[in-house]
MDAnalysis code that builds the backbone (N, CA, C; Angstrom):
import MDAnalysis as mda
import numpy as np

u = mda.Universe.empty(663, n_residues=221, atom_resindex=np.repeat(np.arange(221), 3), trajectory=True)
u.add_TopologyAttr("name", ["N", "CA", "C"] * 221)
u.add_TopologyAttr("resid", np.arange(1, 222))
u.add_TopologyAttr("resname", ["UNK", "UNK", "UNK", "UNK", "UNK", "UNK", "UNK", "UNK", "UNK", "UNK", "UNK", "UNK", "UNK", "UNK", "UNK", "UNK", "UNK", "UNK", "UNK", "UNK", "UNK", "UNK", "UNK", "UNK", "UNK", "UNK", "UNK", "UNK", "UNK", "UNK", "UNK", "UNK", "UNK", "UNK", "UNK", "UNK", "UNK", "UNK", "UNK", "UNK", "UNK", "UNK", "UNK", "UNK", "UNK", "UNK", "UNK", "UNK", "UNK", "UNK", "UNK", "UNK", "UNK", "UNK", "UNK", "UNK", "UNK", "UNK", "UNK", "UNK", "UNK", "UNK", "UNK", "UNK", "UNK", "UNK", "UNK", "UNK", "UNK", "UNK", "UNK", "UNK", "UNK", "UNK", "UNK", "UNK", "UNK", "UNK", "UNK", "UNK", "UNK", "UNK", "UNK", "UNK", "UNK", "UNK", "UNK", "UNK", "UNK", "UNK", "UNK", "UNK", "UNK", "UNK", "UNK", "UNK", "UNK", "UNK", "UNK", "UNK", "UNK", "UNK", "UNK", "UNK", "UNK", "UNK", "UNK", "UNK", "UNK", "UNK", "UNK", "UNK", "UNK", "UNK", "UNK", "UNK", "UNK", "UNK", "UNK", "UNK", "UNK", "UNK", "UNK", "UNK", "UNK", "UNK", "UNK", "UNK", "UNK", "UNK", "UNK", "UNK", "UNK", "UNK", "UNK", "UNK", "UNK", "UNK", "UNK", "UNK", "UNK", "UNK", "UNK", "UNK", "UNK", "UNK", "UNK", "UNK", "UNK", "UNK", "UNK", "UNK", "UNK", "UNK", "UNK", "UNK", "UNK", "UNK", "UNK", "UNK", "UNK", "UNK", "UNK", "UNK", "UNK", "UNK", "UNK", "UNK", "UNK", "UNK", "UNK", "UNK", "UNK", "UNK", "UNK", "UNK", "UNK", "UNK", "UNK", "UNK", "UNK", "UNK", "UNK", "UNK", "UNK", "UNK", "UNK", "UNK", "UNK", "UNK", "UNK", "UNK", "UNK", "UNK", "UNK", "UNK", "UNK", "UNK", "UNK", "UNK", "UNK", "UNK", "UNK", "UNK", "UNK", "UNK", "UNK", "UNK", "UNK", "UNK", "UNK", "UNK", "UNK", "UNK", "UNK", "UNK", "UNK", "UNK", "UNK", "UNK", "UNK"])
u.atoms.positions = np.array([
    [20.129, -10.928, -16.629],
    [21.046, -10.883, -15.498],
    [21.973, -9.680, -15.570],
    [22.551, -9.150, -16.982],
    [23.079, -8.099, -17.487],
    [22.440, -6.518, -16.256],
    [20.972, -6.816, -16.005],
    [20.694, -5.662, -15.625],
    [21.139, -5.713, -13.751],
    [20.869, -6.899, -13.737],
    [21.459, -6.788, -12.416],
    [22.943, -6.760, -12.162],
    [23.980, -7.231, -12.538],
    [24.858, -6.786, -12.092],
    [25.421, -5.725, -12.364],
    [24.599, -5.234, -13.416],
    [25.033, -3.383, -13.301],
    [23.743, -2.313, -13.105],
    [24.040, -2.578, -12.039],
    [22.847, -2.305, -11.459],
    [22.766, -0.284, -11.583],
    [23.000, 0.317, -12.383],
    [22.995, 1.670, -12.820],
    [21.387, 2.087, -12.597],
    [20.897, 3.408, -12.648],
    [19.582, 3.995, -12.013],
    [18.703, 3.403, -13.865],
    [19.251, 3.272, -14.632],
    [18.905, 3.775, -15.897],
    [18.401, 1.809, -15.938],
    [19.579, 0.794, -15.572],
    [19.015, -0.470, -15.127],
    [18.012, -1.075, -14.733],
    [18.006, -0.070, -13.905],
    [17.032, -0.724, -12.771],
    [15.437, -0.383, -12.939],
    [15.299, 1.095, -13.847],
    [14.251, 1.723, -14.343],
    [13.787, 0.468, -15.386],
    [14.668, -0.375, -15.840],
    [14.445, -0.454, -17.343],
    [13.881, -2.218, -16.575],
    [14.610, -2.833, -15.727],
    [14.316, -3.937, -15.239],
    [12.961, -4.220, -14.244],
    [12.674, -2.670, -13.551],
    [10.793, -2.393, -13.145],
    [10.542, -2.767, -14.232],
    [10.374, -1.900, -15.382],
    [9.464, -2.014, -16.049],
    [9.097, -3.000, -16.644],
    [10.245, -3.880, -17.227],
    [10.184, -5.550, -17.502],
    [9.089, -6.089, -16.597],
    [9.420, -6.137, -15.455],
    [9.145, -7.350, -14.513],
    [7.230, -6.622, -14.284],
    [6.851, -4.914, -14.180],
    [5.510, -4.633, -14.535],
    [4.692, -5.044, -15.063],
    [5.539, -5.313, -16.891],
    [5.176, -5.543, -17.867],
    [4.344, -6.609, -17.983],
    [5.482, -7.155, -17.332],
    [5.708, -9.040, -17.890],
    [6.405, -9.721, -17.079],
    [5.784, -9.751, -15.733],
    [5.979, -10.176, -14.970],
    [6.271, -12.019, -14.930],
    [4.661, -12.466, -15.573],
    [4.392, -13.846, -15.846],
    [5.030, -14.548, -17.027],
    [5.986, -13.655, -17.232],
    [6.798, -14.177, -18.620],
    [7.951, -14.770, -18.372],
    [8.903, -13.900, -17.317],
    [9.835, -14.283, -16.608],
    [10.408, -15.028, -16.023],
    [11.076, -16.155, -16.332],
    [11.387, -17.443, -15.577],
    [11.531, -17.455, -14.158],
    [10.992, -18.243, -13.289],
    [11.371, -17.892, -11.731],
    [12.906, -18.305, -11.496],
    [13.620, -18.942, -12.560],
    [15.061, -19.040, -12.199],
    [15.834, -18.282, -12.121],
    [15.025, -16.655, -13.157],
    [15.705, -15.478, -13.388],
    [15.543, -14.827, -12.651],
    [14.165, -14.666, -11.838],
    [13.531, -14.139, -10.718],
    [14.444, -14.491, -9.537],
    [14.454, -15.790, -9.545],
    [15.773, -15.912, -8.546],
    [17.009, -16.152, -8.095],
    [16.955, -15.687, -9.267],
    [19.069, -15.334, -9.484],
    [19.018, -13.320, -9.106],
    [17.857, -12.729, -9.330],
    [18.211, -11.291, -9.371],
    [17.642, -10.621, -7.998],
    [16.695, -11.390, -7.588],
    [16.066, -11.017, -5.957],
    [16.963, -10.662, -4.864],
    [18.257, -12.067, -5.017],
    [19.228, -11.448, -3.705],
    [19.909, -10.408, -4.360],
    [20.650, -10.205, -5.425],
    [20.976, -9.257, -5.633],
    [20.261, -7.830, -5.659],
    [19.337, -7.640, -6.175],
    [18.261, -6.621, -5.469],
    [17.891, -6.365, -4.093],
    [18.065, -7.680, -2.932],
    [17.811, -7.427, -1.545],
    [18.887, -6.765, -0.885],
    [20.240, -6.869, -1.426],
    [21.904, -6.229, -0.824],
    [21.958, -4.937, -1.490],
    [21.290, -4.545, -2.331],
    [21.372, -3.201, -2.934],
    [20.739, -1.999, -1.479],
    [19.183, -2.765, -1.120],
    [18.852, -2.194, 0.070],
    [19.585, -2.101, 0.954],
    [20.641, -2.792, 1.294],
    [21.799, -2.553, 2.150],
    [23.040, -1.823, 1.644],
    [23.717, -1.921, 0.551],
    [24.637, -1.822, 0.733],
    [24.934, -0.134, -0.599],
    [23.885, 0.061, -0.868],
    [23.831, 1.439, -1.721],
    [22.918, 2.143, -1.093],
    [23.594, 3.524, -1.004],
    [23.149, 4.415, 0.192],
    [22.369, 5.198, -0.954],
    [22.053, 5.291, -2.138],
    [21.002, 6.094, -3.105],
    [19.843, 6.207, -2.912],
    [19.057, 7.076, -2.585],
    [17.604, 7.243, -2.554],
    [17.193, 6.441, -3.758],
    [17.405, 6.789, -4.836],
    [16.840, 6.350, -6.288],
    [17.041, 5.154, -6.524],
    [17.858, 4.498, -5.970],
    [18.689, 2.888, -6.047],
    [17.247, 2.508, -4.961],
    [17.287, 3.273, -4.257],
    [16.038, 2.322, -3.401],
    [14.889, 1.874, -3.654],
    [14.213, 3.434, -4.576],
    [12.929, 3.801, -5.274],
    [12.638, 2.679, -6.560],
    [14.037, 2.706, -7.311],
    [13.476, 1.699, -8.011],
    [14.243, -0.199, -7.899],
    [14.689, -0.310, -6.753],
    [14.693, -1.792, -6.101],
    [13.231, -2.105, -5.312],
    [12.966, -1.344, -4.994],
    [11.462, -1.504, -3.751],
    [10.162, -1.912, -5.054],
    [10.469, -1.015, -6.260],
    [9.857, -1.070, -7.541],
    [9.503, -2.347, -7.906],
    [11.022, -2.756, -8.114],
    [11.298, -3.800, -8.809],
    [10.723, -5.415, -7.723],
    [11.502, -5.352, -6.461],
    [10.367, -6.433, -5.809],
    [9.127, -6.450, -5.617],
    [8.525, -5.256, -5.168],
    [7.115, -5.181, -5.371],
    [6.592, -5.835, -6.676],
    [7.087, -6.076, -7.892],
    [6.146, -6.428, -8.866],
    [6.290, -8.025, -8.722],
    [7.703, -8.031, -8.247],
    [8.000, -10.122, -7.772],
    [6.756, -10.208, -6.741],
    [6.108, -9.707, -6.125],
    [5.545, -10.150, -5.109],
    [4.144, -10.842, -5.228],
    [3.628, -11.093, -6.437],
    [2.237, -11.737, -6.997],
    [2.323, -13.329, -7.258],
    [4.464, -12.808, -7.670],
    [4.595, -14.431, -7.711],
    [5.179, -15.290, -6.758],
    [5.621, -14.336, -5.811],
    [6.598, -14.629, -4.844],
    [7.601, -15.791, -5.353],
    [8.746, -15.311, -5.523],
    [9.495, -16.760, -5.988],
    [9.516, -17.106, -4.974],
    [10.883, -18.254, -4.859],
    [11.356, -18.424, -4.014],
    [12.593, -17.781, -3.160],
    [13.400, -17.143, -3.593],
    [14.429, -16.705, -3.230],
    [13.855, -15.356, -2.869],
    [12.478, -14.999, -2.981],
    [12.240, -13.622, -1.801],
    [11.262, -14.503, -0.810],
    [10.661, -15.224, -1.053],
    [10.697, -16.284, 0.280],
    [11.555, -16.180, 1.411],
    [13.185, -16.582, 0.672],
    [14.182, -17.321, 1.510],
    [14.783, -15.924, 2.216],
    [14.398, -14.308, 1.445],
    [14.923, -13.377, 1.999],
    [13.920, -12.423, 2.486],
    [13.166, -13.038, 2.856],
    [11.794, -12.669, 2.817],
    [11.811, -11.178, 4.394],
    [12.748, -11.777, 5.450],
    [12.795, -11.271, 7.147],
    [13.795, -10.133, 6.354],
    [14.596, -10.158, 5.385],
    [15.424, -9.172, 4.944],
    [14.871, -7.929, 4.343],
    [14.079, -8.448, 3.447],
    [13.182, -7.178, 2.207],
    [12.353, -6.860, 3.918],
    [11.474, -7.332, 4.549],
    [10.749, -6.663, 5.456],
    [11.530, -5.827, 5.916],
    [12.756, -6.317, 6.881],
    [13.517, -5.333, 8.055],
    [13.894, -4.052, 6.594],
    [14.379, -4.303, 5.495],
    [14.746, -3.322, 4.638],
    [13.671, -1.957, 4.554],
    [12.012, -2.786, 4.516],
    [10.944, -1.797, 4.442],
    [10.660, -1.049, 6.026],
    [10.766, -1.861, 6.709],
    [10.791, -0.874, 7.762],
    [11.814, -0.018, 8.020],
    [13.423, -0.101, 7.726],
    [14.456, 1.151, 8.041],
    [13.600, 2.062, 6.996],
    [13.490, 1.859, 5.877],
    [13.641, 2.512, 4.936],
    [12.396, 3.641, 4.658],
    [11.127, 3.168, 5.700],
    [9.905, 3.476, 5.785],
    [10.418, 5.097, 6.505],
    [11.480, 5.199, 7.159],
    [11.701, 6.252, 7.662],
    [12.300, 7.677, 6.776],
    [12.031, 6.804, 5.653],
    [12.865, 8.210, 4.764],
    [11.566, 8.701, 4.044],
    [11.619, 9.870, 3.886],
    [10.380, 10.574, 3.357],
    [9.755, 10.652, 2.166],
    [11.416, 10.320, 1.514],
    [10.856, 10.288, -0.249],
    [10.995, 8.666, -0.596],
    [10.548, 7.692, 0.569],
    [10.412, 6.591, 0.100],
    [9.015, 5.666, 0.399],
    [8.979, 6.726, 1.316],
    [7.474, 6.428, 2.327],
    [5.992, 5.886, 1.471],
    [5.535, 6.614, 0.315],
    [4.712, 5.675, -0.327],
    [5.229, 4.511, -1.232],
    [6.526, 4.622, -1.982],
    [6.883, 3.253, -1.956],
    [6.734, 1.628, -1.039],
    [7.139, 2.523, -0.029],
    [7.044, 1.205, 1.459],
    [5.417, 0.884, 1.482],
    [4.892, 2.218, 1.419],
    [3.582, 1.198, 1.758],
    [2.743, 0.837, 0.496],
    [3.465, 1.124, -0.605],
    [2.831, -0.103, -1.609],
    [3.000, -1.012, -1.233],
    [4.665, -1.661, -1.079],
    [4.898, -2.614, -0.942],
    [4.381, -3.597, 0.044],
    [4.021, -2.861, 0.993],
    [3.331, -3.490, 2.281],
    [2.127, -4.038, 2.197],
    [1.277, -2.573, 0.967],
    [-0.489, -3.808, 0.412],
    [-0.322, -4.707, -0.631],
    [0.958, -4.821, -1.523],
    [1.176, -5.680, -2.270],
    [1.018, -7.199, -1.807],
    [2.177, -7.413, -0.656],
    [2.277, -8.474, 0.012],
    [1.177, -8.536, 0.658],
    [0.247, -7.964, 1.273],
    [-0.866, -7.883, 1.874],
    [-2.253, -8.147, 1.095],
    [-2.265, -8.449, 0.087],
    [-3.119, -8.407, -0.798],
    [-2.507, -10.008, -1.462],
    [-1.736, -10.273, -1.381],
    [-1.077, -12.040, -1.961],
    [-1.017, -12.455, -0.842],
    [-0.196, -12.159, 0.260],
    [0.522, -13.214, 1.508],
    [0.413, -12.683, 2.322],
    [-1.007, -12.498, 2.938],
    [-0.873, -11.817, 3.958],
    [0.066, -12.505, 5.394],
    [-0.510, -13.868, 4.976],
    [0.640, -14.505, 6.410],
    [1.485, -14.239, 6.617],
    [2.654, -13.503, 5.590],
    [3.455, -13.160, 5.462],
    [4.102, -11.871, 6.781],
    [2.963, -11.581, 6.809],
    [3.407, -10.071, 7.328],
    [2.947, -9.908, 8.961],
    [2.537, -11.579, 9.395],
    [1.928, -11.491, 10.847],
    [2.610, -11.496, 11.938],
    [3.935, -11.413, 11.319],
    [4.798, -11.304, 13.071],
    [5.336, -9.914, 13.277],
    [4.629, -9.045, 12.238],
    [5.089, -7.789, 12.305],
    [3.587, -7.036, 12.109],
    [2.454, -7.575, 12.189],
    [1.450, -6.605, 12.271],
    [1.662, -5.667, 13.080],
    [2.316, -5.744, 14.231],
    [1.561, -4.355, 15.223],
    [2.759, -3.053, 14.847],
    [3.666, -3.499, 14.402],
    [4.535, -2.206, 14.055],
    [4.181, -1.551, 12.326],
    [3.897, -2.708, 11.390],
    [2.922, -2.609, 10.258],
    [1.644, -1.440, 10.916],
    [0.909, -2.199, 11.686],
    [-0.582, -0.845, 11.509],
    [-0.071, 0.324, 11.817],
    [1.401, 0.339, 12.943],
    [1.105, 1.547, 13.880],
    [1.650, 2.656, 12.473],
    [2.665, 2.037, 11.885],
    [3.080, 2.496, 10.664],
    [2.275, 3.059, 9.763],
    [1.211, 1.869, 9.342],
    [-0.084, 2.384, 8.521],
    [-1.047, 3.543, 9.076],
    [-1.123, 3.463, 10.351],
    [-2.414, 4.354, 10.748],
    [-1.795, 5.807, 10.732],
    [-0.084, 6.039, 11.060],
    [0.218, 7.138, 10.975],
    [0.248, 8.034, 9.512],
    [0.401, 6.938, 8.336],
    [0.248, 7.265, 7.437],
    [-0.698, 7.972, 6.556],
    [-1.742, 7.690, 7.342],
    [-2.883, 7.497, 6.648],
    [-3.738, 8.452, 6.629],
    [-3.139, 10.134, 6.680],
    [-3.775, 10.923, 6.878],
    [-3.473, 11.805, 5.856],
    [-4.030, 11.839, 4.432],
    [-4.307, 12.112, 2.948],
    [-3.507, 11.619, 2.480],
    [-3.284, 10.128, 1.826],
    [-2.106, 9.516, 2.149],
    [-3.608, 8.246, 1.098],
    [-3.404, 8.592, -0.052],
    [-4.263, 7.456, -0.763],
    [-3.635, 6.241, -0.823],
    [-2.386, 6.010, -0.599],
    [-1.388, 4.616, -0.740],
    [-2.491, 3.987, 0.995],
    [-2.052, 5.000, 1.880],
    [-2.022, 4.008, 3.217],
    [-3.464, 3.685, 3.384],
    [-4.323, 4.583, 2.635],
    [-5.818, 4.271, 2.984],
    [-5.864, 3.086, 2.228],
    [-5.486, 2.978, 1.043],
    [-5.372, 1.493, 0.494],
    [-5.433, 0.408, 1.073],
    [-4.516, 0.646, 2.089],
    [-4.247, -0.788, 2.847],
    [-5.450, -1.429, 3.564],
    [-5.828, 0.044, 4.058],
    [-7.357, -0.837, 4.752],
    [-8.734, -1.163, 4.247],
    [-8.580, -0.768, 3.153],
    [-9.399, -1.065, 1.668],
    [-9.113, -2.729, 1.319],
    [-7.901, -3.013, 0.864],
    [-7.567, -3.895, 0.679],
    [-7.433, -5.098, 1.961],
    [-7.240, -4.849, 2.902],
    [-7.663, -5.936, 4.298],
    [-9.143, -6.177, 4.415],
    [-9.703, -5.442, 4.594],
    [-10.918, -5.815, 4.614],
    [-11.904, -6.863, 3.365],
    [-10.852, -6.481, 2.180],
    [-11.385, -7.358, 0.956],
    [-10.566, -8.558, 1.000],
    [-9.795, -8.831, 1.541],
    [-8.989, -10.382, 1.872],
    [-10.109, -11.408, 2.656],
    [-10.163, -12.652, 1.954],
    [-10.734, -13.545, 2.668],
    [-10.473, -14.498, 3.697],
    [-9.065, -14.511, 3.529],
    [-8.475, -15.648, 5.043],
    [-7.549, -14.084, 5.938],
    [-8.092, -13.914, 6.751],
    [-6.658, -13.069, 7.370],
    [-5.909, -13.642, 8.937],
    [-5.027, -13.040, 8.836],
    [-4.375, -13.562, 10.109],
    [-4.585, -13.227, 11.606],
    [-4.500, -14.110, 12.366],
    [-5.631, -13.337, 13.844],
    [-4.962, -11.836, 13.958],
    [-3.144, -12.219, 14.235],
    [-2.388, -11.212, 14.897],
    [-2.963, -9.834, 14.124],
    [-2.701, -9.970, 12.730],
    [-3.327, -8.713, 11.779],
    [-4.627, -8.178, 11.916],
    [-5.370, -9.074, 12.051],
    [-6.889, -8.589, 12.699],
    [-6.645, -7.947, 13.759],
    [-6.628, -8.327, 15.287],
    [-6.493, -8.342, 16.295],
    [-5.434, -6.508, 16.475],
    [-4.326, -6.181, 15.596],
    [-3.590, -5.574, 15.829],
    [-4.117, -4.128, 14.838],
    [-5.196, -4.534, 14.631],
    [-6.087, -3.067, 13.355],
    [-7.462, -2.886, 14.668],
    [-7.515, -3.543, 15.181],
    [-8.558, -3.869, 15.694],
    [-8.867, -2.765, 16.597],
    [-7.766, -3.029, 17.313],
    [-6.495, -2.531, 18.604],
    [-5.852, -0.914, 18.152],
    [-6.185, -0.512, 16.670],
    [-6.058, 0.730, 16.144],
    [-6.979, 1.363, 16.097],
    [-8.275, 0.789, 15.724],
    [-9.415, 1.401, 15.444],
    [-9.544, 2.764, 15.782],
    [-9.317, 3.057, 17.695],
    [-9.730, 4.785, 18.150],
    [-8.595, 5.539, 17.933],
    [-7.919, 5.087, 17.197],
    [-6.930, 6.436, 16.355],
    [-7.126, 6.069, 15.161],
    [-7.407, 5.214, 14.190],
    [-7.292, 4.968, 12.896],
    [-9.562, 5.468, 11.870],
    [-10.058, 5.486, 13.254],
    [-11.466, 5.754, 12.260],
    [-11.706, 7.203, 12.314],
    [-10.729, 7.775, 13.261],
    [-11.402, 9.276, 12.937],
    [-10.614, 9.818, 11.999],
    [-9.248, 9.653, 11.502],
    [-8.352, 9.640, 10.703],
    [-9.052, 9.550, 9.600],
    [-9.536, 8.395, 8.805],
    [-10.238, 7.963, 7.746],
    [-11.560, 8.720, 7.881],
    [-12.378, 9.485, 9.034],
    [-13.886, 10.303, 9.077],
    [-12.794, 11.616, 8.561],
    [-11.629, 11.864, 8.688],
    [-11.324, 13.605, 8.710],
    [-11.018, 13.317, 6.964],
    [-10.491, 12.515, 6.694],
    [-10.276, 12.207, 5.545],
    [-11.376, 12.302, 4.334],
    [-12.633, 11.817, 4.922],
    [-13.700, 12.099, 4.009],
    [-14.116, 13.216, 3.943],
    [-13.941, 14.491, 4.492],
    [-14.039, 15.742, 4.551],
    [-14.141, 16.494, 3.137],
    [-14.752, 17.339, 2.204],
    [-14.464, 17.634, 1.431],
    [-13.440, 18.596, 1.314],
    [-12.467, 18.880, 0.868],
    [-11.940, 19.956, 0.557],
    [-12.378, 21.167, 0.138],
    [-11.986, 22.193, 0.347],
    [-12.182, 23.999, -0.013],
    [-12.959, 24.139, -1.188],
    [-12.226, 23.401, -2.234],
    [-12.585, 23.657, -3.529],
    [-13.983, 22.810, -3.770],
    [-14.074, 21.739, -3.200],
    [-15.268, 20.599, -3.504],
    [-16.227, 21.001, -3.020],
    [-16.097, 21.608, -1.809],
    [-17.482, 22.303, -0.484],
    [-17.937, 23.541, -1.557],
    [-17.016, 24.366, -2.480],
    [-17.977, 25.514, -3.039],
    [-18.380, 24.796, -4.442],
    [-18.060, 23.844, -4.728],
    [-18.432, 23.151, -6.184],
    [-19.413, 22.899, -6.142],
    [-20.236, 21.983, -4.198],
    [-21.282, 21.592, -3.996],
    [-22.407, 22.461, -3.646],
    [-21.805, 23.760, -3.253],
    [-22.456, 24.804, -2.785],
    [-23.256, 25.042, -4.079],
    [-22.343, 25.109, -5.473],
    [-22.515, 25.561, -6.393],
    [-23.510, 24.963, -7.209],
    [-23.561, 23.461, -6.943],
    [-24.726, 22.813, -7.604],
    [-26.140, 22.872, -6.681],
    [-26.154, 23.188, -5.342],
    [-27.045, 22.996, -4.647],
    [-28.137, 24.127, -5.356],
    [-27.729, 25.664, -6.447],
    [-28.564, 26.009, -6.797],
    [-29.387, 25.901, -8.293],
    [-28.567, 24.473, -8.823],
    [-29.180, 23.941, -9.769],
    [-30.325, 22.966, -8.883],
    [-30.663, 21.654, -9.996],
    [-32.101, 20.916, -9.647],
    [-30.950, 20.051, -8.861],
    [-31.650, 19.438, -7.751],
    [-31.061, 18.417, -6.828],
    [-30.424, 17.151, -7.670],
    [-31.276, 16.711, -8.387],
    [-30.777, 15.219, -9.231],
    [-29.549, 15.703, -10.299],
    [-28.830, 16.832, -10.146],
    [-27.727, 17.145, -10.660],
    [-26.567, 17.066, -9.826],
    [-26.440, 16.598, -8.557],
    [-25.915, 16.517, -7.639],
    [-25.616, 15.067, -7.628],
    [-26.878, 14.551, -7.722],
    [-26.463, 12.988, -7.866],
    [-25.892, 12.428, -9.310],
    [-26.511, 13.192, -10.241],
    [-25.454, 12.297, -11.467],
    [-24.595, 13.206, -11.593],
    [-23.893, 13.816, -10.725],
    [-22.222, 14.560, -10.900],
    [-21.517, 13.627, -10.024],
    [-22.343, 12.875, -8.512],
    [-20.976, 11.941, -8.235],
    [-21.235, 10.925, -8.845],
    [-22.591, 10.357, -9.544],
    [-22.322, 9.082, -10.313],
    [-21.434, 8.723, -11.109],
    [-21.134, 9.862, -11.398],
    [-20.062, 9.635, -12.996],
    [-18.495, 10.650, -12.540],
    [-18.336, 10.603, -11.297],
    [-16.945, 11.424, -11.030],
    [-16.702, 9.832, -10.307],
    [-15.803, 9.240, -11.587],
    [-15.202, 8.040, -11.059],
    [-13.536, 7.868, -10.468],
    [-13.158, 9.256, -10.533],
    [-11.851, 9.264, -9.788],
    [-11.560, 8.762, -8.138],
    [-10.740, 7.739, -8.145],
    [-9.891, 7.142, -6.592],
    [-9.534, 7.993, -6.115],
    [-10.056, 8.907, -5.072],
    [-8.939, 9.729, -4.643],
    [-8.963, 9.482, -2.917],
    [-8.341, 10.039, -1.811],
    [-8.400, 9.765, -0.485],
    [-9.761, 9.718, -0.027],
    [-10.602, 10.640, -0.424],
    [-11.675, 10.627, 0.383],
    [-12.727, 9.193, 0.185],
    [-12.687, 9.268, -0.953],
    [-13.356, 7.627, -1.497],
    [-12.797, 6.394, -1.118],
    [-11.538, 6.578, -0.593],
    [-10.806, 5.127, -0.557],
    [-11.020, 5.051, 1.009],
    [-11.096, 6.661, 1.315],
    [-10.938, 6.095, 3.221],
    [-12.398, 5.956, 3.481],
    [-13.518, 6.456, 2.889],
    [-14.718, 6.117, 3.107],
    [-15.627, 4.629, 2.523],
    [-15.019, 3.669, 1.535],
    [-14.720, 2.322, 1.362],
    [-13.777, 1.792, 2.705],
    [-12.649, 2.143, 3.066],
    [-11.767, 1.743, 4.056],
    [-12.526, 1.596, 5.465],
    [-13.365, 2.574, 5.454],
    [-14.220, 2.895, 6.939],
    [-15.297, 2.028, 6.965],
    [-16.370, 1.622, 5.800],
    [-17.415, 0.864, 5.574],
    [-16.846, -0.766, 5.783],
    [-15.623, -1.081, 5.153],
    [-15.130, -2.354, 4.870],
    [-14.853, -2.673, 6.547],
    [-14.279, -1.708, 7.044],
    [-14.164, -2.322, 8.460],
    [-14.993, -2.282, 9.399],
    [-16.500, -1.758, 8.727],
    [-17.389, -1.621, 10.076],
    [-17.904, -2.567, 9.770],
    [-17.527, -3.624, 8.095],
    [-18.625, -5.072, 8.024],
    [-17.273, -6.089, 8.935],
    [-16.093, -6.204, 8.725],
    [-15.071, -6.978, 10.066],
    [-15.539, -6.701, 10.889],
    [-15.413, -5.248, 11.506],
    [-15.759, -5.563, 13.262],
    [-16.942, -4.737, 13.513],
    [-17.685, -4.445, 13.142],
    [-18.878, -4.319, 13.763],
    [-19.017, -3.142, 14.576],
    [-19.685, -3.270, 15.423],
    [-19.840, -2.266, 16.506],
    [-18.767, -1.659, 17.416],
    [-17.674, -2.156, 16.980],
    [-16.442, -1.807, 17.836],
    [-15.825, -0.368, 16.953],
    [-16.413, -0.385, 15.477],
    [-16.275, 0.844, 14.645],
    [-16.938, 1.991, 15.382],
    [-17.764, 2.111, 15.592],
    [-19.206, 2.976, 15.960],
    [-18.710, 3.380, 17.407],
    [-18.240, 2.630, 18.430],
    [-17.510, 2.842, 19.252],
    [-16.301, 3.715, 19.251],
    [-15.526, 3.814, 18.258],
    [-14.217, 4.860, 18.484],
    [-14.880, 6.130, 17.370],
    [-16.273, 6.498, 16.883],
    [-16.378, 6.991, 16.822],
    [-16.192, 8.413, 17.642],
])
């Protein structure tokens, strides 16, 4: 509790990393004695860095959801959306957004349509926001409004994720470069280049949603 009420940058670094750590270790009584105090920090400390690592720090509560981010649950949201507007906080927010989206998604259905419009703008080399639609598509119960409101994105959100798979400068002469070795060197160079990066996540992101909706993908082609 020590770390929360002094809530210093050096605190709050040290109380992420706890709750990262060892999350499932943590009593939910402690969890929810320090949540509201972490939710008024988003209000009432104007610090970039106070934000970076409070947004930190609930994001890792969010697997267990106590209760007391339950009960402040319309608060941490309205917090992620002001806060979505600041630039050096912007992939923070949208962790936080596939976090909860990836546990509760119900959570987040009375705000899908300002959520996607948010996400789709994001999402242009932007490996956090391509995430999100990586991760929706791998959810098994989802919510109509959330469906319905990605759905409703599609002819701005699939060519976004097609420009995205694009190779870059450097990758187009790498490939150039193997094309004058033997062909099957081409294929076991991406077999084994196992790095996440945008182009892989938005081209998973693009496949995952053409098995949801179908032909309505192929359409905003």
């Amino acid at each position: 509790s020590n770390l929360v009420e002094t809530p210093s940058t050096g605190s709050l670094l040290t109380l992420s990393k706890l709750l990262l750590d060892g999350i499932d270790e943590i009593p939910i009584s402690q969890l929810d004695y320090a949540i509201p105090v972490l939710i008024q920090l988003l209000f009432n400390d104007a610090h970039t860095n106070t934000h970076t690592n409070v947004l930190k720090c609930l994001m890792h509560c969010v697997p267990r959801m106590p209760s007391a981010l339950i009960a402040h649950l319309d608060e941490y949201i309205s917090s992620l959306s002001r806060l979505s507007e600041v630039p050096q906080l912007r992939t923070t927010v949208i962790q936080s957004l596939t976090a909860i989206l990836e546990v509760h998604c119900a959570f987040l259905e009375e705000h899908s349509t300002a959520i996607v419009r948010f996400m789709v703008h994001s999402t242009v080399d932007n490996l956090d926001a391509c995430d999100y639609w990586w991760t929706f598509t791998n959810l098994e119960i989802v919510g109509d409004d959330m469906k319905r409101a990605i759905q409703h994105s599609l002819p701005e959100l699939v060519p976004i994720l097609l420009a995205n798979m694009k190779y870059d400068e450097s990758q187009q002469v790498e490939l150039v470069t193997d094309m004058h070795d033997e062909l099957p060197a081409i294929y076991s160079k991406d077999d084994y280049d196992t790095e996440w990066n945008v182009r892989k996540c938005s081209a998973a992101g693009l496949d995952g949603l053409a098995v949801v909706y179908g032909d309505t993908v192929l359409k905003s082609l």
